[in-house]
C-alpha positions as CSV (number, residue, x, y, z in Angstrom):
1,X,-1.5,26.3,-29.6
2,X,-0.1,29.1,-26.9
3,X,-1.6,27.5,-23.8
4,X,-1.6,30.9,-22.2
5,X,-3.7,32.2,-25.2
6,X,-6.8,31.9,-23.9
7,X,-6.6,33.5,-21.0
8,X,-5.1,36.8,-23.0
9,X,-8.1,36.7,-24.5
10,X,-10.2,36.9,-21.7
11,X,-8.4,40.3,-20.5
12,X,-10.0,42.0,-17.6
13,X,-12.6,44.2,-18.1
14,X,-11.8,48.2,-17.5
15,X,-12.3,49.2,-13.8
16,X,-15.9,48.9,-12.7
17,X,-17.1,52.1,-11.3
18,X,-20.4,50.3,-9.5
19,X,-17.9,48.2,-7.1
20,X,-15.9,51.6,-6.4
21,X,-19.6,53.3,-4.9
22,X,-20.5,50.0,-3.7
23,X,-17.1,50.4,-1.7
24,X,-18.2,54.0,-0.6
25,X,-21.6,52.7,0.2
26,X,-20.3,50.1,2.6
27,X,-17.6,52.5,4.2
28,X,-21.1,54.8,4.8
29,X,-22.9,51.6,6.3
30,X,-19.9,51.3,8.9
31,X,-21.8,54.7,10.6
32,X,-25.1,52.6,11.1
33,X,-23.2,49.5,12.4
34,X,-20.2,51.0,14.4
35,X,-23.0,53.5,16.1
36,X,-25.5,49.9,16.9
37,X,-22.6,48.6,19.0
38,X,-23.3,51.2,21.0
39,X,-26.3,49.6,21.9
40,X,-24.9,46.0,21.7
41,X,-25.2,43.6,25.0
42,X,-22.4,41.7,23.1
43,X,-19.1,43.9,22.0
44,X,-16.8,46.2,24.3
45,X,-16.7,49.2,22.2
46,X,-15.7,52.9,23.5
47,X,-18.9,53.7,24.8
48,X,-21.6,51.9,25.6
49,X,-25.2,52.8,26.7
50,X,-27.1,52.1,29.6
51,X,-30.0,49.9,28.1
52,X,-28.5,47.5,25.3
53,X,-31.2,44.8,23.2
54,X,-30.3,42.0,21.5
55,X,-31.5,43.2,18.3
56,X,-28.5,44.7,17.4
57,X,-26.9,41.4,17.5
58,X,-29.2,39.8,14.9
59,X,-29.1,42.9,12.4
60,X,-25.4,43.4,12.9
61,X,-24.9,39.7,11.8
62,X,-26.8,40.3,8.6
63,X,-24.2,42.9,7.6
64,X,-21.1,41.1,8.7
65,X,-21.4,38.3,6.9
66,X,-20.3,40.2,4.0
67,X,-19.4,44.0,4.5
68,X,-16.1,43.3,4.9
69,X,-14.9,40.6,2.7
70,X,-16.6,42.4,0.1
71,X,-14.5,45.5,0.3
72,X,-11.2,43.1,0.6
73,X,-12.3,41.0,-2.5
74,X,-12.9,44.4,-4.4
75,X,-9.7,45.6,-3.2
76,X,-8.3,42.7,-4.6
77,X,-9.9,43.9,-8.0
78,X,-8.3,46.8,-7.9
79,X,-4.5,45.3,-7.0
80,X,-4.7,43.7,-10.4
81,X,-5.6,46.7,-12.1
82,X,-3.4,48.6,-10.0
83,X,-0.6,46.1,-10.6
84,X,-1.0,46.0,-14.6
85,X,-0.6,49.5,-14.7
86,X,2.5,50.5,-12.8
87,X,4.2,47.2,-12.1
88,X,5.1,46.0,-9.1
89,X,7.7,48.2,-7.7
90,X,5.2,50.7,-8.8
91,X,2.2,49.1,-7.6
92,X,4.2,48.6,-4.2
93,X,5.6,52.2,-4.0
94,X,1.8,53.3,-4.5
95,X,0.2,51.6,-1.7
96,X,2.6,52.3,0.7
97,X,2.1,55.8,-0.1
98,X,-2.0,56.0,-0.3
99,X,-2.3,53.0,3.0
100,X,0.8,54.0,4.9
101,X,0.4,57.3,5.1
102,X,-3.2,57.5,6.1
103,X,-2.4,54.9,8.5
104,X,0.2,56.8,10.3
105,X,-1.4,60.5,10.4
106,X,-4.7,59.0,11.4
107,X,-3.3,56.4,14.2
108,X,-1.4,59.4,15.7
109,X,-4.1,62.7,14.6
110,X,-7.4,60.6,15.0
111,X,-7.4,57.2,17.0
112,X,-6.3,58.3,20.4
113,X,-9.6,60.4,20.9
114,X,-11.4,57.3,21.2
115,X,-9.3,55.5,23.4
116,X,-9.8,58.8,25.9
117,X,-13.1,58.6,25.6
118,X,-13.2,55.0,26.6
119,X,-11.4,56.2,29.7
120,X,-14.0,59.1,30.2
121,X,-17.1,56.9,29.8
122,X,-15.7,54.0,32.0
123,X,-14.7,55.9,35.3
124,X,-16.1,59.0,35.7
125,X,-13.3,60.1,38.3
126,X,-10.7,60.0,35.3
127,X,-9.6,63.8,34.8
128,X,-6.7,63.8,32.6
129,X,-6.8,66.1,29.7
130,X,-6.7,65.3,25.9
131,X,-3.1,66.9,25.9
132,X,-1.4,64.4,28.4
133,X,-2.7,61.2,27.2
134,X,-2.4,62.1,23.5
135,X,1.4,62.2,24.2
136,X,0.7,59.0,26.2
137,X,-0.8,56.9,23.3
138,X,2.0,56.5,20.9
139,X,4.3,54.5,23.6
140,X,4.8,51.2,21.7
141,X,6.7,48.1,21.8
142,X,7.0,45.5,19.0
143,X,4.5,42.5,18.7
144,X,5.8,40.0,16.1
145,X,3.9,37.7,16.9
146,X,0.1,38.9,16.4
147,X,1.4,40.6,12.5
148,X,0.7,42.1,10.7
149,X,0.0,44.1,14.1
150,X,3.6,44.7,14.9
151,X,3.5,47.5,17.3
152,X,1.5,47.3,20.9
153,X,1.4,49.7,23.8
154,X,-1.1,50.2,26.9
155,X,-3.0,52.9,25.4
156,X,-1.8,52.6,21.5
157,X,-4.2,51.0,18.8
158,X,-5.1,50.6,15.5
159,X,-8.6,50.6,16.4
160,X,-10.8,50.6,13.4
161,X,-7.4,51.5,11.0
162,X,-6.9,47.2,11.4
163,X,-8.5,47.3,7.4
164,X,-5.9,49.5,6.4
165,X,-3.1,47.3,8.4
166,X,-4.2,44.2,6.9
167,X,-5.0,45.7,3.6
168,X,-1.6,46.7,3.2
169,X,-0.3,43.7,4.4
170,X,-2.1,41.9,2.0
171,X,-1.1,43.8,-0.9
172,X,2.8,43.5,-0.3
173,X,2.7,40.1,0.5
174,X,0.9,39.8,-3.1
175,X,3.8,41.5,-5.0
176,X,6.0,38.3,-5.4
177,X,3.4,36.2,-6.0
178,X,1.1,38.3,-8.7
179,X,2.1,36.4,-11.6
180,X,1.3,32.9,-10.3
181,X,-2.1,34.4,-9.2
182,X,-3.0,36.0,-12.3
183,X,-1.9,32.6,-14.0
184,X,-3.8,30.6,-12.4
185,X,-6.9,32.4,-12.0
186,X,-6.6,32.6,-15.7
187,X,-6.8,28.8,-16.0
188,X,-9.5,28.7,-13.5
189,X,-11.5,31.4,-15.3
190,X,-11.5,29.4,-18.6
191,X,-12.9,26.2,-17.3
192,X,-15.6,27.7,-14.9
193,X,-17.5,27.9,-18.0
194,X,-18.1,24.4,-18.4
195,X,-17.6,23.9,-14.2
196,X,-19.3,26.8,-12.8
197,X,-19.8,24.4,-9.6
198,X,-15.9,26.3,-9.5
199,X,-17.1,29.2,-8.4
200,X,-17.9,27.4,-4.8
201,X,-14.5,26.3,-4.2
202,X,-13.1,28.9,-2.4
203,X,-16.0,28.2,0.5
204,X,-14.1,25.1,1.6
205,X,-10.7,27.2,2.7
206,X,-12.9,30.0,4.1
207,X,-14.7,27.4,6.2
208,X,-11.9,25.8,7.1
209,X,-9.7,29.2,8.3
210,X,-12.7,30.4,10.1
211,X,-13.3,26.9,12.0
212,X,-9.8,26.0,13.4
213,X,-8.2,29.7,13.0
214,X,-11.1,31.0,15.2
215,X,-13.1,34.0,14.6
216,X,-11.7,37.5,15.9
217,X,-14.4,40.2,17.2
218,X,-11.8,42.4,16.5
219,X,-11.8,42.0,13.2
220,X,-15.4,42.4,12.4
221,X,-16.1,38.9,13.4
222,X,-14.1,37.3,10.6
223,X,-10.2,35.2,11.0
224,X,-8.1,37.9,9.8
225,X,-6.4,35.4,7.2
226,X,-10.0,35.0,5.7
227,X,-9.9,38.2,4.5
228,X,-7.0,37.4,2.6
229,X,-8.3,34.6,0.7
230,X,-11.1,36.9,-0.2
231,X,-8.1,39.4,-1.4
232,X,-6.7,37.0,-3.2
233,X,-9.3,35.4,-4.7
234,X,-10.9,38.8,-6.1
235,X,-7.2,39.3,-7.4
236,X,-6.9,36.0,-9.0
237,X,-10.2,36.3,-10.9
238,X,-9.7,39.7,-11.8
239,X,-13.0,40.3,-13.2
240,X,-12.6,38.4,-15.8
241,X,-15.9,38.0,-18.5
242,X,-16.1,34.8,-18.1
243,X,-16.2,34.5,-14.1
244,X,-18.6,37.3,-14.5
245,X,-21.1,35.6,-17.3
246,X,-21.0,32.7,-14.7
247,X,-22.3,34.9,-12.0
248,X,-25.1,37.0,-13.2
249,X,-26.2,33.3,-13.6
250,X,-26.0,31.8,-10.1
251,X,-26.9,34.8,-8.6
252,X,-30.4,33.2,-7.1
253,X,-29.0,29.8,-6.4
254,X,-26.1,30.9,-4.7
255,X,-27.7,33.3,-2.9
256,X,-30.3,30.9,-1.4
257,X,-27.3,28.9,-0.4
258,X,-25.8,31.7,0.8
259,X,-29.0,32.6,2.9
260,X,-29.5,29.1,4.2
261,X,-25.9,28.5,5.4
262,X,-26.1,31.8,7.0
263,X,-29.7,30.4,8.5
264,X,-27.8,27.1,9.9
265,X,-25.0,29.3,12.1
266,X,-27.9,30.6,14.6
267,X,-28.0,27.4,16.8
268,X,-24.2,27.9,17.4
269,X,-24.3,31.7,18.4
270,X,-27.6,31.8,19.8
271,X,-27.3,28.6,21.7
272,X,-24.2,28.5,22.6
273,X,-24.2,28.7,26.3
274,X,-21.0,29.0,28.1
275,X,-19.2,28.2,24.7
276,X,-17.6,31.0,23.0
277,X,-18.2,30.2,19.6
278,X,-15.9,32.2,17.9
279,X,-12.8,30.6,19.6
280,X,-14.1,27.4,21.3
281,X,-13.5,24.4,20.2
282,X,-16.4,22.2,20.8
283,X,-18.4,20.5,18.1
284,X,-21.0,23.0,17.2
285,X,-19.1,26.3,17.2
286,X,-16.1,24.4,14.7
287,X,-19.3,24.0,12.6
288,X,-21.0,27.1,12.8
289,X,-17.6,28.7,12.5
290,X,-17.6,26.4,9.3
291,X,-20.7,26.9,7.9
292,X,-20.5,31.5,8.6
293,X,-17.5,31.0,6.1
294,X,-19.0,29.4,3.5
295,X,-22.4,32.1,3.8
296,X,-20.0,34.6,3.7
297,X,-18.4,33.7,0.4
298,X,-22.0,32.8,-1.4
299,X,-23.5,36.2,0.2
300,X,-20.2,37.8,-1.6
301,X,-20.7,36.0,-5.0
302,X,-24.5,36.5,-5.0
303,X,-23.9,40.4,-4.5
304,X,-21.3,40.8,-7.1
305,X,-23.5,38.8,-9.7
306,X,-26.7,41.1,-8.9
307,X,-24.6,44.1,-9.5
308,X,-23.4,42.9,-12.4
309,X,-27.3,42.2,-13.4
310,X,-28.1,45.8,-12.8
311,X,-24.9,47.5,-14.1
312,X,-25.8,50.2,-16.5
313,X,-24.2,51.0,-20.0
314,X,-24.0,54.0,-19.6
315,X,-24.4,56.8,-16.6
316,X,-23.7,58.0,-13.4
317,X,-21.6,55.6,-12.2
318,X,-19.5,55.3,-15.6
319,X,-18.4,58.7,-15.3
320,X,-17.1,57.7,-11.7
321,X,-14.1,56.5,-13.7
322,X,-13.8,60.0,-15.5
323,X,-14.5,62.0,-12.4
324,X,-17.2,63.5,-13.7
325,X,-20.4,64.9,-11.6
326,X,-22.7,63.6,-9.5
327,X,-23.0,61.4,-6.4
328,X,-22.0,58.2,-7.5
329,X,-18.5,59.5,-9.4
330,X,-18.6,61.4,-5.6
331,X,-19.1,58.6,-3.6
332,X,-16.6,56.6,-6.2
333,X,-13.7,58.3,-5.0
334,X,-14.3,59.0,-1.1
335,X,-14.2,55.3,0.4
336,X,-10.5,55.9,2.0
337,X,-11.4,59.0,3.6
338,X,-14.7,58.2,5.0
339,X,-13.5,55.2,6.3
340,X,-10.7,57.0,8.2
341,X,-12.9,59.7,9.6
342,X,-15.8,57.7,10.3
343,X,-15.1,55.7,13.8
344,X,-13.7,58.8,16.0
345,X,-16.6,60.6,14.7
346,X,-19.3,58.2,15.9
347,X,-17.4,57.5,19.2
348,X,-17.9,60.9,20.0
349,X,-21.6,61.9,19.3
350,X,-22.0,58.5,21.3
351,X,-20.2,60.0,24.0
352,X,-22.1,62.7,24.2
353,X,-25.8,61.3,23.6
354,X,-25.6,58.2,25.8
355,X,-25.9,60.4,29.0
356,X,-29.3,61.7,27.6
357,X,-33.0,60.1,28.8
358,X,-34.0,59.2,25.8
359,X,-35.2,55.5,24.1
360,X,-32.4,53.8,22.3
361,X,-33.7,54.5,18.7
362,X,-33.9,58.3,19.4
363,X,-30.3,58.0,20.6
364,X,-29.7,55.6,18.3
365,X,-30.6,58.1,15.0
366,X,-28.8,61.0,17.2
367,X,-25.6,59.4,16.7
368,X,-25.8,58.5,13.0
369,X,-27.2,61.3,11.9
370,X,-24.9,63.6,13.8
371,X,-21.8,61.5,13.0
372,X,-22.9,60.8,9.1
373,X,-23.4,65.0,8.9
374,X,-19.7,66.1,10.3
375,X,-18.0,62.8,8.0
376,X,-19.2,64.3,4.7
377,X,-18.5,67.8,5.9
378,X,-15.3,67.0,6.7
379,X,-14.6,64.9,3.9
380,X,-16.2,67.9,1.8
381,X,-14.1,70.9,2.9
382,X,-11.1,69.3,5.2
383,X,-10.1,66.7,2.9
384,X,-11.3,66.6,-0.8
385,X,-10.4,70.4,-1.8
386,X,-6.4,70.2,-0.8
387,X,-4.2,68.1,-2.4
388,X,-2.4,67.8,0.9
389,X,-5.1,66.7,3.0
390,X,-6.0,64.2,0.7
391,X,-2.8,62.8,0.1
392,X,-3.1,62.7,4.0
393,X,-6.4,61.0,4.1
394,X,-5.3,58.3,0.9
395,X,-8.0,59.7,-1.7
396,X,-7.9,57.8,-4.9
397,X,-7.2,60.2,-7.8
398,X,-9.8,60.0,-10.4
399,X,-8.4,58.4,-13.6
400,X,-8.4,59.5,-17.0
C-alpha cells in the first residue's frame, strides 16, 4: 500500500470564500481597534487624547488574542493553494509582486504621514512642513539583526506595514520547505481522526515562543515568530476534510478552553505591578505569557470550526470565489488594500478630533466613522477601478 495514498485522498478542499471575508472583516475591525488606542492609558500610538480609560485595555485584549493569528493562519491557507497552483518559483515570483510592492509604495506614499503627525501632536512648537520631512523619512540604515526588519532610520518605519514584512517573510522562508510541510501535515491530518486531542498540540510551541521569546507591543501584542507557527501550521493542515470534520466538533470544548486560559492571563497583566509582563521574566508573566499563547490558538481553532458550522452551500460568499456581486464577493477581495489604507487614515481623523471638547465615545465614533467612510471610498474609486492602482495596493484578482 502507497503510504502517501491516503493523504492524496484527502486533497484540500477548493479555496474557502468565508475565510477570504472573514479576512476582510478583520482588516475592517483594525479601524475600531487602531482608533481605541487612541484612547488607551497603555500603548504610544501617534496620537493620543487627553482623557484615556482602561476599558480600552480590556476590550482591545478580547480582539488580540486572535485577530491577528487568524489572518496569518488563513494566509497560510492560502500559500498552499497558492503554491499548488503556480509552483514555487511561481508562488515566490507572486508574492513578491502582490506584498513587495504594496509594501514599498505604501512605506514611502503612506507611512510617513503618521510619523509627522506624531511630531505635530507631541510638540506643538514643531513647524516643519509635510514636504521636508517626507524627504526626511526614507533615510535608512541596515538592521540585520531585528529581521525580518532589515532597514531602520530615525524617522523611517514600517508602522502598521510590519504584517506585510512578516507575511512575506514568512512565505519565502516557506518555499524550500513546502513539501515537508505539506507531508507531514498530511500524516498529521490522517490520524487526528482517531487523536483529535492533536489538534491541541500546536498550543505547547505557541506557549513556549510567547513565554521565553517575550511578547512584542509592536506586533499586536504577540512574539513575532508566533505568527509564524500559526502560518505554518494553517499551511501544513491545509484545510484538509478531515482536520476540518474534527473541528466543527470541538468547536464548544475548545472554545471553553480557549475562554478559560484567556480568563487565567488577567492576574499577570492586571497585577502585574512594576513587572512588565510581556518581556519580564518573573514567574507569573512567563506563565501568563504561557497560558495568552495557548488561548490564542484554541480562540483560533474554535473560530475556524464555527465557521465551518455555519458555512453555506451555496450563496453570497461562494460567488466570492467567482467574483460575482454583492458584499461578501466585495469584501472577499479588498483585505490587502484596506489594510494598507486603513492606519494613516485613522491617525489623521484622530489628529484632528482629539483637540475637540467632547466625551471619549463621541470622539471615539468621530474617528471610526470618519476614517471607515474615506477607506471604502478610497478603496472604491482610488484603488479597485484601475488595474494600476491595484496592482499598487496588492488586490487579489478574483479567480475563475
Amino acid at each position: 500500500m502507497d503510504p502517501e495514498a491516503e493523504p492524496r485522498a484527502a486533497a484540500p478542499a477548493p479555496r474557502r470564500g468565508e475565510l477570504d471575508v472573514l479576512r476582510a472583516l478583520v482588516v475592517l475591525g483594525l479601524v475600531f481597534f487602531h482608533a481605541s488606542l487612541v484612547f488607551s492609558p497603555d500603548d504610544d500610538f501617534y496620537v493620543k487624547n487627553g482623557d484615556t480609560t482602561d476599558v480600552v485595555t480590556v476590550l482591545a485584549g478580547l480582539g488580540v488574542v486572535w485577530a491577528m493569528p487568524m489572518l496569518f493562519l488563513v494566509a497560510g491557507l492560502g500559500a498552499r493553494h497558492s503554491l499548488r497552483r503556480r509552483g514555487p518559483a511561481g508562488f515566490a515570483r507572486e508574492r513578491l509582486l502582490r506584498l513587495g510592492v504594496p509594501l514599498v509604495f505604501a512605506s514611502l506614499a503612506l507611512n510617513p504621514l503618521p510619523q509627522w503627525l506624531r511630531l505635530r501632536a507631541a510638540d506643538p512648537a514643531y513647524d516643519e512642513s509635510y514636504g521636508r520631512f517626507w524627504l526626511r523619512f526614507p533615510t535608512v540604515h541596515p538592521d540585520l539583526a531585528d529581521f525580518p526588519f532589515v532597514v531602520d532610520g530615525r524617522y523611517f518605519e514600517t508602522g502598521h506595514l510590519w504584517f506585510v514584512v512578516l507575511l512575506l517573510a514568512f512565505c519565502l522562508l516557506l518555499v524550500p520547505v513546502a513539501g515537508l510541510l505539506a507531508a507531514g501535515g498530511g500524516r498529521t491530518a490522517a490520524a487526528v481522526p482517531r487523536h483529535p486531542s492533536l489538534l491541541l498540540v500546536p498550543a505547547l510551541p505557541l506557549a513556549l515562543v510567547n513565554a521565553f521569546l517575550g511578547m512584542e507591543e509592536s506586533f499586536a501584542g504577540w512574539n513575532r515568530w508566533a505568527y509564524l507557527l500559526f502560518f505554518l501550521t494553517g499551511y501544513a493542515l491545509a484545510d484538509d476534510p478531515r482536520v476540518r470534520t474534527a473541528l466543527r466538533r470541538a468547536v464548544v470544548p475548545v472554545g471553553v478552553l480557549g475562554l478559560a486560559l484567556f480568563a487565567a492571563t488577567a492576574p499577570g497583566f492586571v497585577a502585574a505591578g512594576d513587572e512588565d509582563p510581556f518581556s519580564s521574566w518573573a514567574p507569573l508573566a512567563l506563565l501568563t505569557r504561557a497560558l495568552f499563547g495557548a488561548a490564542g490558538w484554541c480562540w483560533v481553532l474554535a473560530i475556524l470550526g464555527l465557521l465551518d458550522r455555519r458555512r453555506p452551500t451555496a450563496g453570497p460568499v461562494e460567488g466570492a470565489r467567482g467574483g460575482g456581486r454583492g458584499v461578501w464577493p466585495y469584501l472577499s477581495l479588498a483585505a490587502m488594500p484596506l489594510y494598507v489604507l486603513h492606519q494613516p487614515v485613522v491617525v489623521a481623523f484622530a489628529y484632528g478630533v482629539v483637540g475637540w471638547s467632547a466625551p471619549i465615545a463621541v470622539k471615539y465614533a468621530a474617528i471610526v466613522t470618519g476614517s471607515l467612510a474615506v477607506i471604502l471610498v478610497a478603496y472604491e474609486y482610488g484603488v479597485r477601478r484601475t488595474r494600476v492602482t491595484r496592482f499598487l495596493l496588492g488586490m487579489r484578482r478574483p479567480p475563475g
